[in-house]
Structures are given as structure tokens and as C-alpha cells.
C-alpha positions, 0 to 999 in steps of 0.5 A: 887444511894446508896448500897441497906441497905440489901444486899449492892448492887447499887440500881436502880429504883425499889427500896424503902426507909426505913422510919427508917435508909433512905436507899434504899432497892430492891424490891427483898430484901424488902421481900413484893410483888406487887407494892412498892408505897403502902409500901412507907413512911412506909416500914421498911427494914429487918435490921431494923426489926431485931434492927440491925441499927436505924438511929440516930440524936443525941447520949448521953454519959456520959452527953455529947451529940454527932450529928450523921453523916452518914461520916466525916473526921478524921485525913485526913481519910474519915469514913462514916457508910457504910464500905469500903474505897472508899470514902477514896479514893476519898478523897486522890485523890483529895488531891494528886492533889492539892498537885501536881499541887501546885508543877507543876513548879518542876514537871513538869519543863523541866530542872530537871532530870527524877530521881529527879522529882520522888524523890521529887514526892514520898516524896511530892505527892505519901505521901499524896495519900497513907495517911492512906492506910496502914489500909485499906481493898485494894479492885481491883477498889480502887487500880485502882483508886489510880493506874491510878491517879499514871500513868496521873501524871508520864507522866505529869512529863515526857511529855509521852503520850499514843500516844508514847506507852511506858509503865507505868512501864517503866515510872516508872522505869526511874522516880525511882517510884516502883509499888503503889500495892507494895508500899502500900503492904509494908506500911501494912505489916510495920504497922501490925508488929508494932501492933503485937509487942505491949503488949496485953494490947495495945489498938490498938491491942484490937481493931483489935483483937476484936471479933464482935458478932452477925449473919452473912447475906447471900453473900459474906462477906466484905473483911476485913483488917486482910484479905489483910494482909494475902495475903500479908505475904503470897507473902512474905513466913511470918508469924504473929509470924515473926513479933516478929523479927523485922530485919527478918520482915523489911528484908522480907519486903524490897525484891523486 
């Protein structure tokens, strides 16, 4: 089922619906005691209560009159209303395989060397599953998700089954094809320079350095882009302010 609309955890049975933003809610996170059937088709969620969230079917603006969705698809991304980019990646995954089997009789094909099929492979196939990865907030099962996607399609290339133990990352190796983390690593740290460089008056640097207000809930935070990007400029010894020097900052990036 959905995440829980308080705390964004996976709900199970005993759970309730918010009669105002239709998310499920535990009956631990509901704040009311005894029996959820009685408080059902009338419960409202704490966010709710609060004003945090109303679920809208139509917004008007400047006489323009927009449908509310809960997710849609923009430029090949997958956005949706709550946070994170699994869906995303779902989304990519589905189109990579399609993008695979429709060049199958290359890939796959015998008569071509191992180093070709990989180069064809990265350009063709590892584009579009990566599409867009470089503004996502990485999370481990996303990252597994696109890994093990990776793997299935180089030993469908090179005709390696688990049963021949050979590693993926030899596999990989041979095909020419480095790691996806490193790959997808590189893409943000590429792209977060670009922006860093831009004038402050810049709309996509207003954007990622806006300041949201409003209260934080208990828990653990949802990891954030800007977050990922440290990570990574920390593994590479950079700093926001490298970013400026556009040779030093591509040569950081290009070591292995």
C-alpha cells in the first residue's frame, strides 16, 4: 500500500483513510485510540488539521484553470506528489529495456567484439537508463534497482550466466562499461557545477537554493539532492567553491 501521509512509512491493515488528502494513515499515527472503523469517512490526518496538505482537483491561476494530479511525466521524468525518485526509476527501467531489446540483434549478436557491444551499450542503452539521474536524491534500493537492471543486460550481451561465477565487475571490464554508481556520480557532480557557475540571478540556481519554510516532523529527514552532492565532492576532496574553475573541477571528476 502507499506510505502512511504522517510519518511516510508503508501502511499495512490497520490503517485509516484521510477523508481529505485520501492517504492512509496508521492507527498509531492517527492520534485517536479504539477501533479505526468508527472514525472512518470522517478521519482527518494531522497534516490536514494543520493545513499542511489539501488534496485538490482543479488550481486557477491567472485565469488559467490547472487539473491536479498525484504524478506525471515531464521531459521523460516521473514527478509525483510524494517525493523521491523511485517512480522515476521505475519509469527508466522500463524504458532502457525497451531500448535494449529493440537493438538485441546487435547486442546480443555473436559476431561483434565484447568492447563494441559495450560502447554501443553506453551511448544507446545506459543513456536513457540514467536519463535525468543526475538531479535525483540517490537512495541504496534506487541504486540497486538501476545496478542489477545493468548486470541482467551484460551478461545477456556476453552470454555469462551465474552458473560460470564470473563477477560483474569483470564483465564489465571486458565490455568497457565502468560502475553505474561512478557513472551517475560523475553526471551530478557535472551538472552541479554547471549551476554553481551560473549568475545568481539564474533561475535554476534560485531554485536549488531556495529556502523552504515551515516546520520539520519527527524522524529522519528525506535525503535531499544537495545532500548526494556532498557525498560526492567529499570522495572527490572538492569543494562548492572548486567549482568555479571549470578545468580543475572536470579534471577531479575524470579520476578514477
Amino acid at each position: 500500500m502507499d506510505p502512511c501521509g504522517v510519518c511516510g512509512k508503508r501502511v499495512g491493515s490497520n490503517s485509516v483513510q484521510c477523508r481529505l488528502c485520501n492517504k492512509w494513515v496508521h492507527g498509531r499515527c492517527s492520534g485517536t485510540t479504539g477501533s479505526l472503523k468508527r472514525i472512518a469517512g470522517v478521519f482527518e490526518c494531522k497534516v490536514c488539521k494543520k493545513g499542511g496538505r489539501k488534496q485538490l482537483d482543479q488550481f486557477k491561476y491567472d485565469e488559467v484553470e490547472l487539473e491536479c494530479v498525484g504524478e506525471f511525466c515531464y521531459l521523460g521524468d516521473m514527478l509525483n506528489d510524494k517525493g523521491g525518485v523511485e517512480r522515476a526509476a521505475i519509469a527508466r527501467v522500463k524504458s532502457a529495456w525497451l531500448k535494449f531489446r529493440s537493438l538485441s540483434g546487435i547486442l546480443c549478436t555473436r559476431g561483434m567484439s565484447w568492447k563494441m557491444k559495450g560502447l554501443v551499450y553506453k551511448v544507446c542503452v545506459r543513456s536513457v537508463l540514467t536519463y535525468g539521474a543526475e538531479t535525483w536524491a540517490m537512495k541504496a534500493d534506487v541504486l540497486a534497482r538501476l545496478r542489477g537492471t545493468e548486470r541482467r543486460m551484460m551478461r545477456m550481451m556476453t552470454g555469462v550466466s551465474l552458473r560460470d561465477r564470473v563477477q560483474s565487475t569483470e564483465i564489465g571490464a571486458k565490455l568497457g562499461v565502468n560502475d553505474l554508481e561512478e557513472h551517475m556520480r560523475r553526471a551530478r557532480l557535472r551538472w552541479a557545477g554547471h549551476v554553481w557557475r551560473m549568475d545568481e540571478s539564474a533561475l535554476v540556481r534560485k531554485a536549488l537554493e531556495m529556502k523552504v519554510e515551515g516546520s520539520v516532523g519527527r524522524g529522519r529527514p528525506m535525503k535531499r539532492w544537495i545532500d548526494v552532492v556532498k557525498e560526492d565532492m567529499r570522495k572527490r576532496g572538492l569543494v562548492r567553491g572548486d567549482a568555479e574553475n571549470r578545468e580543475f573541477w572536470q579534471e577531479r571528476l575524470r579520476l578514477e
